[in-house]
N, C-alpha and C positions, 0 to 999 in steps of 0.2 A: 526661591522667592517666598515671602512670609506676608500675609495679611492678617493686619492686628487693630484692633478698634474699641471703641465702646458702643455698646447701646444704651439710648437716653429719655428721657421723659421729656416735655415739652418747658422744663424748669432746666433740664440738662443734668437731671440727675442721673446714675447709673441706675440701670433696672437689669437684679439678680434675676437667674435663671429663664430666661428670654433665649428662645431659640435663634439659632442666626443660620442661614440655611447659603450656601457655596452652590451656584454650580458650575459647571464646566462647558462653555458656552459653543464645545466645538464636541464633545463629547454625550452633552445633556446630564452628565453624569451630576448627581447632587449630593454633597457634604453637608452633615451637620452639627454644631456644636452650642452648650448650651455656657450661657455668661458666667461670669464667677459675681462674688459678690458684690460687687462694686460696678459691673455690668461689661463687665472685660474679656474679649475673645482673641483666639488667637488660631490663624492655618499656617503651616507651616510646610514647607516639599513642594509646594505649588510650582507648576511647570511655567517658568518666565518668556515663552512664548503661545499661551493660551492665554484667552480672553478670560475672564468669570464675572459672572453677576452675583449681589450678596446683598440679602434684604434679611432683617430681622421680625420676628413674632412672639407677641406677649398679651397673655389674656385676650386673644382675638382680634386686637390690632394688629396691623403691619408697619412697617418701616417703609418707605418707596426704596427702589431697587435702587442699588450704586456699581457702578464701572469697574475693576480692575482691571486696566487695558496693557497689551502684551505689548505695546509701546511704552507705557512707561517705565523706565528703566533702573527704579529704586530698586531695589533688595526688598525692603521694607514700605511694605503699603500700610498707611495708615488710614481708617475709613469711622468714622461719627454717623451711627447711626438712628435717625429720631423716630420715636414711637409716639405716635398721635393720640392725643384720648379714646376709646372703643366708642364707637357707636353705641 
């Protein structure tokens, strides 16, 4: 199973080098990987019967958390993730 996404500004823009942090909801185990330039991430080997939460970070804001649930049964998750203005 593969999780693939953007992270976005509140325009929808992609936002480079934004951490996006994986993790393994039955393991606690945590992934991380950083955008490309255009704000684009990619897991891939994901076991398609585990859960994961996937939230992004950029300059001190957060993304809120999003679902990859072992029920869904694409191959391919696609996941949009917003980054709010920082505090």
């Amino acid at each position: 199973k593969n999780l693939t996404g953007q992270v976005v500004d509140k325009e929808g823009k992609g936002l480079a080098q934004a951490v996006i942090y994986l993790k393994d909801k039955r393991t606690l185990e945590v992934k991380t990987h950083i955008s490309d330039e255009r704000g684009n991430y990619r897991f891939s080997g994901l076991d398609p019967s585990t859960d994961y939460e996937v939230h992004a970070e950029f300059k001190g804001a957060s993304s809120s958390k999003r679902s990859a649930s072992s029920f869904d049964g694409r191959k391919e998750v696609y996941l949009v993730l917003e980054i709010g203005t920082p505090p």
